[in-house]
Structures are given as structure tokens and as C-alpha cells.
N, CA, C and O atoms as a Tinker XYZ file with bonds, in Angstrom:
   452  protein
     1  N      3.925000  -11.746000  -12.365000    73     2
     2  CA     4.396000  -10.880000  -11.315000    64     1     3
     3  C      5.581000  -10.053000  -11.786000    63     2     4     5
     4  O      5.838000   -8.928000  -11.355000    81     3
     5  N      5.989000  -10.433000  -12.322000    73     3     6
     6  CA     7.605000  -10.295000  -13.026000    64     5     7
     7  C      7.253000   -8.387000  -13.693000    63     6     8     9
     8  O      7.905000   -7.352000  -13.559000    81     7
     9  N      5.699000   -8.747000  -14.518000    73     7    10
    10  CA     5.206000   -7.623000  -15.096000    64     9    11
    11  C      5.139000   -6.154000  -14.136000    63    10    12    13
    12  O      5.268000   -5.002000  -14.552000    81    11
    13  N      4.856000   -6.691000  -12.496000    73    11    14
    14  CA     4.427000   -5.723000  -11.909000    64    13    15
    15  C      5.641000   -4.881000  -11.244000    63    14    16    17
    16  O      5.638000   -3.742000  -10.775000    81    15
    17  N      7.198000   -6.312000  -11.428000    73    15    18
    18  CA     8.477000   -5.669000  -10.380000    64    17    19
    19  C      8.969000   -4.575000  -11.028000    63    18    20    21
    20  O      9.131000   -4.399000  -12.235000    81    19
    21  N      9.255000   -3.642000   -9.823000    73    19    22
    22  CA     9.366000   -2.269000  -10.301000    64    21    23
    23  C     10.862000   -2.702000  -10.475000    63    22    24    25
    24  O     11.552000   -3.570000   -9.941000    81    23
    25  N     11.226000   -1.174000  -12.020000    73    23    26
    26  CA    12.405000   -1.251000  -12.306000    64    25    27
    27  C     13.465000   -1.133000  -11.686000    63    26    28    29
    28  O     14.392000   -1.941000  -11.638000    81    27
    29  N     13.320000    0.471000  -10.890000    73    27    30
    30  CA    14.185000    1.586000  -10.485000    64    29    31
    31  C     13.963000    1.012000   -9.394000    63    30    32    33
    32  O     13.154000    0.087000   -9.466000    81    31
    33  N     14.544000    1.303000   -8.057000    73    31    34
    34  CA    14.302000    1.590000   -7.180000    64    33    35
    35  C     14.491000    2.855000   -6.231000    63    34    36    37
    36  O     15.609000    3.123000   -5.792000    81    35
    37  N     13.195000    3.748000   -5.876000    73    35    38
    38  CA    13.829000    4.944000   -5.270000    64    37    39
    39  C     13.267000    4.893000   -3.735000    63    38    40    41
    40  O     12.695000    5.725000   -3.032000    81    39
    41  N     13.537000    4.024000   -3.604000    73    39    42
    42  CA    13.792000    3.925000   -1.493000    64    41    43
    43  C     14.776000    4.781000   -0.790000    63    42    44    45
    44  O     15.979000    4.870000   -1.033000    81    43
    45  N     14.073000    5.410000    0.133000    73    43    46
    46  CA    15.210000    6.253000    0.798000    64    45    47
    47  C     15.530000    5.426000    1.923000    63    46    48    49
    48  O     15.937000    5.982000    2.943000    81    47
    49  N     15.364000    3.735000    1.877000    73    47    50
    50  CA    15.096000    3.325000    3.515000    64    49    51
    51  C     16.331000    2.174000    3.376000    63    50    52    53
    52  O     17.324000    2.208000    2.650000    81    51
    53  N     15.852000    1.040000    4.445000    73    51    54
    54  CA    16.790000    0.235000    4.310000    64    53    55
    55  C     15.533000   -1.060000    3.782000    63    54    56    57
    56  O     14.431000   -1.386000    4.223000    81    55
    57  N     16.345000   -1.502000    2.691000    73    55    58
    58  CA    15.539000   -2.458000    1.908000    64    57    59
    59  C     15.501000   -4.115000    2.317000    63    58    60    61
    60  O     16.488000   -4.534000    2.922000    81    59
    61  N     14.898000   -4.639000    2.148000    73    59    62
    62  CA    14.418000   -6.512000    2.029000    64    61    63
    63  C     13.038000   -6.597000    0.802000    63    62    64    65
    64  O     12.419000   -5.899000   -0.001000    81    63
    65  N     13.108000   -7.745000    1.259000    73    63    66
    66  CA    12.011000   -8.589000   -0.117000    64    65    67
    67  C     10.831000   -7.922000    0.207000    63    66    68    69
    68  O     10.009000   -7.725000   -0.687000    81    67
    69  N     10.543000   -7.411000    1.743000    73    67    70
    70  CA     9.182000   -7.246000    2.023000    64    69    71
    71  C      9.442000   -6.055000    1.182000    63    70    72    73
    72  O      9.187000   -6.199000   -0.013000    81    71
    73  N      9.870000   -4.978000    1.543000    73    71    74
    74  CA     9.998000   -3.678000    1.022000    64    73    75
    75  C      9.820000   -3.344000   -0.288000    63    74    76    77
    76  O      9.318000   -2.283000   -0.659000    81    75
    77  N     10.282000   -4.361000   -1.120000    73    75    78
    78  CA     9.740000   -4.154000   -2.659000    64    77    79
    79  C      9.214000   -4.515000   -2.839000    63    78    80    81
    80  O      8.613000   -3.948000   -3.751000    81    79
    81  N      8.575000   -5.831000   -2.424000    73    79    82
    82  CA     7.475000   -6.085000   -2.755000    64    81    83
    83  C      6.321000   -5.408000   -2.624000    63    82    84    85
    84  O      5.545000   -5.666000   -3.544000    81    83
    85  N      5.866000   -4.560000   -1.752000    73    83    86
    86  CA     5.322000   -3.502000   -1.187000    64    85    87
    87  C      5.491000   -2.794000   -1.876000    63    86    88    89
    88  O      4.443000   -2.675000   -2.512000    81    87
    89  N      6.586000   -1.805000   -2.423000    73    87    90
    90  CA     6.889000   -0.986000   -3.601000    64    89    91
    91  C      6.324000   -1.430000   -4.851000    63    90    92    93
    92  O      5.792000   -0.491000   -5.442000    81    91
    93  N      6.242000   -2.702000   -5.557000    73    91    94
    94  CA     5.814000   -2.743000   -6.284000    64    93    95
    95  C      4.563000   -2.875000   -6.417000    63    94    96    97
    96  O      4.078000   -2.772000   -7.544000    81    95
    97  N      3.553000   -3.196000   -5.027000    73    95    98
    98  CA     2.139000   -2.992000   -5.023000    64    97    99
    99  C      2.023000   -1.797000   -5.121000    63    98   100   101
   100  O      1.279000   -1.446000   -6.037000    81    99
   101  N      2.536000   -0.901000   -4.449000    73    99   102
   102  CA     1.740000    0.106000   -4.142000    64   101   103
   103  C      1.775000    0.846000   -5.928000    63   102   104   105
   104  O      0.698000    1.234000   -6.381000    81   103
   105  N      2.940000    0.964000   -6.723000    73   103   106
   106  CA     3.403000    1.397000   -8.247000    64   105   107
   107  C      2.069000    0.870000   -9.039000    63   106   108   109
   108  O      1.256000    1.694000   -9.458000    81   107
   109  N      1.865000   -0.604000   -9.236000    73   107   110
   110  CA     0.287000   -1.545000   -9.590000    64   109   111
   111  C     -0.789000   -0.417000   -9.436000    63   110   112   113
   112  O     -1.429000    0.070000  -10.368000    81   111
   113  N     -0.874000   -0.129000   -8.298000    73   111   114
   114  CA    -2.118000    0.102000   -7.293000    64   113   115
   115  C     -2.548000    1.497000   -8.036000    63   114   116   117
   116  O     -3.612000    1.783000   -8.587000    81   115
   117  N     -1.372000    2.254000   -7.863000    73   115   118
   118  CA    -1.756000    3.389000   -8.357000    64   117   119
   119  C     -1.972000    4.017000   -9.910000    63   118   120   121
   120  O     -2.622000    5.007000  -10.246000    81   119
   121  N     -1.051000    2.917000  -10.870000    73   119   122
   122  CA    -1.152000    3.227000  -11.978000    64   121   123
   123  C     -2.197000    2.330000  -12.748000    63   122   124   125
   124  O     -2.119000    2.195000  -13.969000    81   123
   125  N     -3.612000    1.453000  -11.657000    73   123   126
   126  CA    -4.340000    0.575000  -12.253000    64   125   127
   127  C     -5.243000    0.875000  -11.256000    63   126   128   129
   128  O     -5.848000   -0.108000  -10.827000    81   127
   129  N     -5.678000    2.568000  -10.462000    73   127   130
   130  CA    -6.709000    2.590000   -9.702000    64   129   131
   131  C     -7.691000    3.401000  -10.490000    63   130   132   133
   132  O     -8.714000    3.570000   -9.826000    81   131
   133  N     -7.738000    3.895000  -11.531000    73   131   134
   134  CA    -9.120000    4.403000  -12.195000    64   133   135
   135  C     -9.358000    3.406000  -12.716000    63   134   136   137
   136  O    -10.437000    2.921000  -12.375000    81   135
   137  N     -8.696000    2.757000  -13.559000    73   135   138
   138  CA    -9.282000    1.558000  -14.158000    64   137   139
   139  C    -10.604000    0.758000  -13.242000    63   138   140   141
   140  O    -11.768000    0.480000  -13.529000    81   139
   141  N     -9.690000    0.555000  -11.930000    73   139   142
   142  CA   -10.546000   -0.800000  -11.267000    64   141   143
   143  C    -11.716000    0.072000  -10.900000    63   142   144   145
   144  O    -12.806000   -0.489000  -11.022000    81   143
   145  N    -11.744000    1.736000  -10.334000    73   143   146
   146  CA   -12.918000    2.130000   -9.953000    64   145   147
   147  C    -13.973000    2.259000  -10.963000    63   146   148   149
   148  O    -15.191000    2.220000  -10.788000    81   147
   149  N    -13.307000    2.418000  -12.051000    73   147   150
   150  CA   -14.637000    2.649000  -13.475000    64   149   151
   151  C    -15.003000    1.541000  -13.634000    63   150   152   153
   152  O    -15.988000    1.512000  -14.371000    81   151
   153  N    -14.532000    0.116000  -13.130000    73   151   154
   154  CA   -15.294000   -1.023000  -13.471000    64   153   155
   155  C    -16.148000   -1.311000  -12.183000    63   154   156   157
   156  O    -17.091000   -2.095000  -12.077000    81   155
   157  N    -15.565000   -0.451000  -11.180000    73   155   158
   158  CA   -16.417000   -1.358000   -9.758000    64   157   159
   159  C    -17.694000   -0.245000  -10.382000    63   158   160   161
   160  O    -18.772000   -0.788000  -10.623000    81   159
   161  N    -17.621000    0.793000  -10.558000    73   159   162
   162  CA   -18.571000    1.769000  -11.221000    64   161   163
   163  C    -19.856000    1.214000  -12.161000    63   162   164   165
   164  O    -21.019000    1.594000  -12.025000    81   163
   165  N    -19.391000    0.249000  -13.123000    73   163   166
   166  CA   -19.960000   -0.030000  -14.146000    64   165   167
   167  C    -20.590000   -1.130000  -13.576000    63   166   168   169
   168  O    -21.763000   -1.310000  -13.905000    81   167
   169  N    -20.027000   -1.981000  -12.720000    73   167   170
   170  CA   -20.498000   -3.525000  -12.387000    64   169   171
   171  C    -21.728000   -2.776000  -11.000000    63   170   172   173
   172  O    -22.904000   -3.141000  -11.021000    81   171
   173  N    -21.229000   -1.745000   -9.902000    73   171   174
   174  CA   -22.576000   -1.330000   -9.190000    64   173   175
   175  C    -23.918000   -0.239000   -9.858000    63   174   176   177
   176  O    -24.798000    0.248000   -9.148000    81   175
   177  N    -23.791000   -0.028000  -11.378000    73   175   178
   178  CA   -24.611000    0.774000  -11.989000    64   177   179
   179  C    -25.794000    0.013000  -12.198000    63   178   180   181
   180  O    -25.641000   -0.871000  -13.040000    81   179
   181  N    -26.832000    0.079000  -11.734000    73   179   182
   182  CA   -28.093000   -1.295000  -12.342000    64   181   183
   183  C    -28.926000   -1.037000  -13.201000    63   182   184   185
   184  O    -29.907000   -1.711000  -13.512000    81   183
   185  N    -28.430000    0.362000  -13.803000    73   183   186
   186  CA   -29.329000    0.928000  -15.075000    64   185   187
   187  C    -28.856000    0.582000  -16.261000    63   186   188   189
   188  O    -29.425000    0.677000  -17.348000    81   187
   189  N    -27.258000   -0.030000  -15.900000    73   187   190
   190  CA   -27.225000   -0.679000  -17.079000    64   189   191
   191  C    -27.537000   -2.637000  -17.569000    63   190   192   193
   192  O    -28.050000   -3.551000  -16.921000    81   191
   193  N    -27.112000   -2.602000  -18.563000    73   191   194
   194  CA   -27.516000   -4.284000  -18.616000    64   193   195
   195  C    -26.611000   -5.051000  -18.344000    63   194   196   197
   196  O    -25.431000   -4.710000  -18.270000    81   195
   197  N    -27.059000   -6.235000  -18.150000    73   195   198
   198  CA   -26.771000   -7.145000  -16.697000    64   197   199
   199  C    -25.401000   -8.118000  -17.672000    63   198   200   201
   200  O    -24.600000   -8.906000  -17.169000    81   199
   201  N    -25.501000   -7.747000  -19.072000    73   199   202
   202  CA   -24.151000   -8.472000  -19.848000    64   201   203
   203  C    -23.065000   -7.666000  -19.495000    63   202   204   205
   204  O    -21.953000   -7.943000  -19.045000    81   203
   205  N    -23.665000   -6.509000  -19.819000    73   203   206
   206  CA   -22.114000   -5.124000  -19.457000    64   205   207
   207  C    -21.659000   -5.422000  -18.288000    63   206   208   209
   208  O    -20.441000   -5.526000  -18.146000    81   207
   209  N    -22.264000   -5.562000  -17.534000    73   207   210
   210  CA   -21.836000   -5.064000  -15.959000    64   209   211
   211  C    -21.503000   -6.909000  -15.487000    63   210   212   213
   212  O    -21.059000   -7.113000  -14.356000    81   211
   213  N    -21.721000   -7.949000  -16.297000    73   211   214
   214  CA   -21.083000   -9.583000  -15.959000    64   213   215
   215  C    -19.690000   -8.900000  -16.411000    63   214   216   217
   216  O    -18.863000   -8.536000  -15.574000    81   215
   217  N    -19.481000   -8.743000  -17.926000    73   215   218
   218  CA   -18.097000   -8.295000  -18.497000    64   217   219
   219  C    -17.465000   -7.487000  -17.716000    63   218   220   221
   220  O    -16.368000   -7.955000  -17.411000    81   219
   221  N    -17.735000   -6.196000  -17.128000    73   219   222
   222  CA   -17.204000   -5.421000  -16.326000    64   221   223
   223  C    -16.716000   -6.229000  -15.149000    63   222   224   225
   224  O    -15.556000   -6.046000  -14.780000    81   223
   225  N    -17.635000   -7.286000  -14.389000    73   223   226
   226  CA   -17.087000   -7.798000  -13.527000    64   225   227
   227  C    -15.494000   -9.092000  -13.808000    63   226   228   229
   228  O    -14.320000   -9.121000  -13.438000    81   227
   229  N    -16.288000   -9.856000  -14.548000    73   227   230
   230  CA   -14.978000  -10.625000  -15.281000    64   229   231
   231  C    -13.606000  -10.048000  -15.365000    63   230   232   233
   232  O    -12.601000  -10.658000  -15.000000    81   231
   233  N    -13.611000   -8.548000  -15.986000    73   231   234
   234  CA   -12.681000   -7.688000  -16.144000    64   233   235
   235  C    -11.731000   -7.630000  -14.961000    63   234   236   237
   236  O    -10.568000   -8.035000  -14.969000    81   235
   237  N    -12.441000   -7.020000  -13.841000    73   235   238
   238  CA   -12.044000   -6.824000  -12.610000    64   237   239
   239  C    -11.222000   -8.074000  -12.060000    63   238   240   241
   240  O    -10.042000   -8.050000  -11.710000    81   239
   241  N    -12.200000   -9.318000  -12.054000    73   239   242
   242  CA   -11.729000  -10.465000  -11.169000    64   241   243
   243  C    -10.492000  -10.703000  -12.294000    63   242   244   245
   244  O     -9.852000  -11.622000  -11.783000    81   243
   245  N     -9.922000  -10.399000  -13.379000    73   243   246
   246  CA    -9.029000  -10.622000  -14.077000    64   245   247
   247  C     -7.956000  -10.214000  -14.019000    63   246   248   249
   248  O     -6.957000  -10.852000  -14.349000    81   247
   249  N     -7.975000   -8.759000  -13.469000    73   247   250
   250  CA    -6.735000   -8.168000  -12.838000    64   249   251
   251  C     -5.521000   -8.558000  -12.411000    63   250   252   253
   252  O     -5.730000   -9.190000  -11.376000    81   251
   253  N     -4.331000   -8.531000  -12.643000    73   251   254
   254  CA    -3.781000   -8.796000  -11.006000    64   253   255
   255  C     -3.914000   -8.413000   -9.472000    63   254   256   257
   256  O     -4.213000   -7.271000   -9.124000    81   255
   257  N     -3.731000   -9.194000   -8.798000    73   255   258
   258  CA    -3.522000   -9.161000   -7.124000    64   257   259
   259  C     -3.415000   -7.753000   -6.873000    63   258   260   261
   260  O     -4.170000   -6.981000   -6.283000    81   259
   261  N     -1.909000   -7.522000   -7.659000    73   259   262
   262  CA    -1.462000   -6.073000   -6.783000    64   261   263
   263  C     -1.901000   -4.758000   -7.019000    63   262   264   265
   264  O     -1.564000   -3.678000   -6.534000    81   263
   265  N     -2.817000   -5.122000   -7.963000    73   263   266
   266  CA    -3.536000   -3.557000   -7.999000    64   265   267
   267  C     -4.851000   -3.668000   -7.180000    63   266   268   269
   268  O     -5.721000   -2.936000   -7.653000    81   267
   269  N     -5.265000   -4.398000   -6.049000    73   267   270
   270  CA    -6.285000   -4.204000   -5.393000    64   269   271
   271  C     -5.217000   -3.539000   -4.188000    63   270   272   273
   272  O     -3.989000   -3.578000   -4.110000    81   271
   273  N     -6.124000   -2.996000   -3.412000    73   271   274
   274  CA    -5.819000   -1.262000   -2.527000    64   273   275
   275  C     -5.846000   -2.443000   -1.224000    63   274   276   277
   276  O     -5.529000   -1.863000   -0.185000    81   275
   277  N     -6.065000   -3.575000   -1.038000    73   275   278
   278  CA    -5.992000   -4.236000    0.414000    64   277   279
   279  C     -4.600000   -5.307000    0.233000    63   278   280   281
   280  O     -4.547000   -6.224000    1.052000    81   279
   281  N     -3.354000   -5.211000   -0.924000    73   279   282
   282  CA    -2.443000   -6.325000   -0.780000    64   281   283
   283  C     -1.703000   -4.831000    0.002000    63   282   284   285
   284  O     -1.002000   -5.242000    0.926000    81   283
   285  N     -1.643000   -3.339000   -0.075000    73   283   286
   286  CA    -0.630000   -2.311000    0.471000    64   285   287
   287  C     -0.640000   -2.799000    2.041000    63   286   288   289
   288  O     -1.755000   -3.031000    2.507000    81   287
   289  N      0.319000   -2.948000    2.764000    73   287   290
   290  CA     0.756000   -2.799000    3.428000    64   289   291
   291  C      1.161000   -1.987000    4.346000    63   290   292   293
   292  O      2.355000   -1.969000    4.049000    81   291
   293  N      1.052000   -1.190000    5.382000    73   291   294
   294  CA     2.181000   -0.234000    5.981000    64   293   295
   295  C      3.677000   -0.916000    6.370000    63   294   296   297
   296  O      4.155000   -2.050000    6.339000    81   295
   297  N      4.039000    0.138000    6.670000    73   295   298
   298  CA     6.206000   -0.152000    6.189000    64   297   299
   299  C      6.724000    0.636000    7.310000    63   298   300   301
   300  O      6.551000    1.845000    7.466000    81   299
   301  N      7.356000   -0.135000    8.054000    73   299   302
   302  CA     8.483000    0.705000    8.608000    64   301   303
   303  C      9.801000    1.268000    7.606000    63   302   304   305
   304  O     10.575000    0.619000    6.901000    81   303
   305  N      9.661000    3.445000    7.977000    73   303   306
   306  CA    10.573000    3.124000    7.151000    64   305   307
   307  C     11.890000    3.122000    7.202000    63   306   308   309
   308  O     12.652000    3.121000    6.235000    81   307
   309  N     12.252000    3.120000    8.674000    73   307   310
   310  CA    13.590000    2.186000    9.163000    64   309   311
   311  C     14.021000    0.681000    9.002000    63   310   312   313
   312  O     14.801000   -0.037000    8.376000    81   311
   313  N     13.109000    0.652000    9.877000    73   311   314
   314  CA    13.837000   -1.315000    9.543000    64   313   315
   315  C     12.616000   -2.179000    8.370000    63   314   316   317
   316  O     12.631000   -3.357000    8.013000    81   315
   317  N     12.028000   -1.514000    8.144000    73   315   318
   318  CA    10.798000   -2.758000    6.627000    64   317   319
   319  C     10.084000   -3.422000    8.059000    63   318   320   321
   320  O     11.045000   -3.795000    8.731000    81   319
   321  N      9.450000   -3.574000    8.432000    73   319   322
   322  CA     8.774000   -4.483000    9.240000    64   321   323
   323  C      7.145000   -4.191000    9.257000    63   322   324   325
   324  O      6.807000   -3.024000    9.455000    81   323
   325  N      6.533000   -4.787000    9.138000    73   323   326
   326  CA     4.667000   -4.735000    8.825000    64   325   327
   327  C      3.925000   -4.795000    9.741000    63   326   328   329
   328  O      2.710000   -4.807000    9.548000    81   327
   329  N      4.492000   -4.851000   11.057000    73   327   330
   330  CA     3.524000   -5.124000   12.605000    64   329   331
   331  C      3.953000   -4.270000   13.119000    63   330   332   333
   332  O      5.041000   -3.778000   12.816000    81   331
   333  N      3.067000   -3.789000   14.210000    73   331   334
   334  CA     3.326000   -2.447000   14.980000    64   333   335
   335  C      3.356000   -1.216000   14.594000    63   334   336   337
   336  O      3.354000   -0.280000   15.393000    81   335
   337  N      3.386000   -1.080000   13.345000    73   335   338
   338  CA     3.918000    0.114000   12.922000    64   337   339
   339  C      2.518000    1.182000   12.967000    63   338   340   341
   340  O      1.342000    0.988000   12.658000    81   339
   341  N      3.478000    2.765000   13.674000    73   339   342
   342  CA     2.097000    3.707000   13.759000    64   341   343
   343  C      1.800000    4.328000   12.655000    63   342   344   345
   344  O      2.696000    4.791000   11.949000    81   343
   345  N      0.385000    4.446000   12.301000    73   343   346
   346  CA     0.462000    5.089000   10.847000    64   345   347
   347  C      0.735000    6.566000   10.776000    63   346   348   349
   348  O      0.816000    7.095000    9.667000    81   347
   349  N      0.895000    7.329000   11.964000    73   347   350
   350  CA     1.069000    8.741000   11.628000    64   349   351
   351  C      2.497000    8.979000   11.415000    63   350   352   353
   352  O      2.816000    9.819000   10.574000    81   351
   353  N      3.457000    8.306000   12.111000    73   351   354
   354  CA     4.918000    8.094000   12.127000    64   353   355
   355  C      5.274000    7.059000   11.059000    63   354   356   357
   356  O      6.427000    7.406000   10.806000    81   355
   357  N      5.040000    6.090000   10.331000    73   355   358
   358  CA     5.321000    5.262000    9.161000    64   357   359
   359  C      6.377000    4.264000   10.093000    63   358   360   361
   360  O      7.063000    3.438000    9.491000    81   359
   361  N      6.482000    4.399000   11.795000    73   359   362
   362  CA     7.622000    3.738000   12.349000    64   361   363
   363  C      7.319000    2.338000   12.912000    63   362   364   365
   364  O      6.095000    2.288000   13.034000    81   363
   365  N      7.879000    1.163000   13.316000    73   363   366
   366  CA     7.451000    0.448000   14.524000    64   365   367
   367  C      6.941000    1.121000   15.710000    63   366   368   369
   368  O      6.723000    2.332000   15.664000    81   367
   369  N      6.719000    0.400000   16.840000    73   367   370
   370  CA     6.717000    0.957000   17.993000    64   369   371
   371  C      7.924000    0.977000   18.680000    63   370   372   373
   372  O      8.035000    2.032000   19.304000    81   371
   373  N      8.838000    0.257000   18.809000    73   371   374
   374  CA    10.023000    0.141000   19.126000    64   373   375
   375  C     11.198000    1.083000   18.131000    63   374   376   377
   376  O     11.796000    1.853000   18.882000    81   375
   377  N     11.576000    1.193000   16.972000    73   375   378
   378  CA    11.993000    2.164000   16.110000    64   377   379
   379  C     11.430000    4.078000   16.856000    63   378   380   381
   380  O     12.159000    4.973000   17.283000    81   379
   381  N      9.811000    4.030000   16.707000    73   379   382
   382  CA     9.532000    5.260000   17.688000    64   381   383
   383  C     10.018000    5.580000   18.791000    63   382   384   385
   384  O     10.760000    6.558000   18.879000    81   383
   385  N      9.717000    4.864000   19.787000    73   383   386
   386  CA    10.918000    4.743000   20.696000    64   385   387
   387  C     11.754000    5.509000   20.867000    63   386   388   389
   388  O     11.718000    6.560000   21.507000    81   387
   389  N     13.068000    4.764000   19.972000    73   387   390
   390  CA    13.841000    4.890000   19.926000    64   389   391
   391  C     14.043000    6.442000   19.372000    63   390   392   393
   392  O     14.895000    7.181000   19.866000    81   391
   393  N     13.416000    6.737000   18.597000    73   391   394
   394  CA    13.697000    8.152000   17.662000    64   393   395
   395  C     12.871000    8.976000   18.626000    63   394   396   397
   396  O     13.186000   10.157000   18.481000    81   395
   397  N     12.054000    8.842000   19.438000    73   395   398
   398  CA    11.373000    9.777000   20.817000    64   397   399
   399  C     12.401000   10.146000   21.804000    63   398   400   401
   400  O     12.557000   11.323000   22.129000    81   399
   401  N     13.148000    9.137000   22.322000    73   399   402
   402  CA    13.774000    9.137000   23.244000    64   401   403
   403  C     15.520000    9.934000   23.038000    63   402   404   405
   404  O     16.306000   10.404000   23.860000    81   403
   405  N     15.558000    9.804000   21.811000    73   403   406
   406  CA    16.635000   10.523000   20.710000    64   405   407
   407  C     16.328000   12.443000   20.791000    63   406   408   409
   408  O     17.035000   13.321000   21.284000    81   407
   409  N     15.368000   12.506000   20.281000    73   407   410
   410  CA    14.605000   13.572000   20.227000    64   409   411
   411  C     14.345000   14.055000   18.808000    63   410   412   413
   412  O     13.964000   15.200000   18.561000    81   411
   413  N     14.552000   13.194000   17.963000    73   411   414
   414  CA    14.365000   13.030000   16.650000    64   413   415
   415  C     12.558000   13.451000   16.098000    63   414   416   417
   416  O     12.195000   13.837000   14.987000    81   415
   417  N     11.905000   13.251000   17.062000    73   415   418
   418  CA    10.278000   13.391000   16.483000    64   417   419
   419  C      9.660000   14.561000   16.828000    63   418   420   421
   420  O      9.021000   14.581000   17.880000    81   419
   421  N      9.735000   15.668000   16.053000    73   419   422
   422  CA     9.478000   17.385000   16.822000    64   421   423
   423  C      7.839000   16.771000   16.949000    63   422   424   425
   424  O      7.169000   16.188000   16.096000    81   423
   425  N      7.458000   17.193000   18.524000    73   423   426
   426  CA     6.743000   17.567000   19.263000    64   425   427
   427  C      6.085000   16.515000   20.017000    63   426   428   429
   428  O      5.015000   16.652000   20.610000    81   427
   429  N      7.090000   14.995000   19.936000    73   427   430
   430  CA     6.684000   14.195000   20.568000    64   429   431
   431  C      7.879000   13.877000   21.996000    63   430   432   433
   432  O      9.093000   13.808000   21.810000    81   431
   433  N      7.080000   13.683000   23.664000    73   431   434
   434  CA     7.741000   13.810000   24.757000    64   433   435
   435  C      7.006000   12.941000   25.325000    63   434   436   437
   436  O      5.785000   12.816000   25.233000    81   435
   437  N      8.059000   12.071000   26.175000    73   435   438
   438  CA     7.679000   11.404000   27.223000    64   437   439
   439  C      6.602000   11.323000   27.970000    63   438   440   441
   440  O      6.792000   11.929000   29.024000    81   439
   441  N      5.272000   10.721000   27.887000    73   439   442
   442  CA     4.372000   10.659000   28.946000    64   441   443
   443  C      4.253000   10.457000   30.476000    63   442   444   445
   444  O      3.622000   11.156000   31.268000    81   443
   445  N      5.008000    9.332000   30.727000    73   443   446
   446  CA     5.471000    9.022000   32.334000    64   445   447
   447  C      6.510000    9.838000   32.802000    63   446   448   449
   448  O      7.564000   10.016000   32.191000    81   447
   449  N      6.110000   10.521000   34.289000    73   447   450
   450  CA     7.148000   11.346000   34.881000    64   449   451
   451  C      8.029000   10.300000   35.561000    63   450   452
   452  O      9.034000   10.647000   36.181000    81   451
């Protein structure tokens, strides 16, 4: 794991364990996503032979964790928190809220009169 913790950190947010850890999936994810698709590629091809495409699979299940695309997470990117959060806003629901009622979110207004 140690291999995958990112060096730098360039968060513009407020940080915890969840938060980098998350950072460092998503860094994995992206700098080990052609790889994994040219093997999911090679292992669903059936024109080729059935040794290539065992090896191709082996390959894959060999990986680490954090370069599969389902350990990412969504992030609040106020407070780090992994529940609630809307994906068009990156916020909690409560954080939204708060930044709605502020007037912080151009073109979002109160529903109930």
C-alpha cells in the first residue's frame, strides 16, 4: 500500500485519513486504467487462446485493490465525509445546505415558500 501513498499532497479541502486515502485511489486508478482495460480486453476476446486470456486474467486478479474504478469513493469537499454526498455539488446534504442558504451555489434557491 505504502507503493500506492501519494507523495505530494494537492488538496484544496480540509483533510483526514479518509481523504487520502481516496486521493491515493483515485492517483492508482488513473495511472493503472489502460493497463486493466487492455487486459479486461484480452481476457473478453474469445478469438484468442484460452492460455493468453488465463494469463491476462491472472494479471488482472494480481493488481492492486486501488486501481479497480469501484474502491473511488465520492468526497465531500468540505468536511471529507462519504454519505450523502450529491454528485453534481461534490457536497453533503447538510454542507449544501448550508452553502444554499448562504447563497454560495449560483443558481440554486429555496424550494418551499
Amino acid at each position: 500500500m505504502v507503493l500506492f501513498r501519494a507523495k505530494k499532497f494537492d488538496l484544496g479541502c480540509f483533510t483526514n485519513i479518509g481523504i487520502i486515502r481516496d486521493h491515493s485511489k483515485r492517483k492508482a486508478f488513473a495511472a493503472h486504467e489502460a493497463e486493466r482495460q487492455a487486459l479486461r480486453y484480452i481476457i473478453r476476446n474469445t478469438t484468442l487462446p484460452a492460455r493468453t486470456r488465463a494469463m491476462a486474467q491472472l494479471q488482472l486478479t494480481q493488481m492492486h485493490c486501488y486501481t479497480r474504478s469501484t474502491q473511488i469513493n465520492n468526497r465531500c469537499i468540505l468536511g471529507g465525509k462519504s454519505r450523502g454526498v450529491f454528485s453534481d455539488f461534490k457536497m453533503t446534504r447538510y454542507n449544501f445546505r448550508l452553502q444554499a442558504l448562504e447563497g454560495n451555489l449560483p443558481g440554486v434557491k429555496k424550494a418551499s415558500w
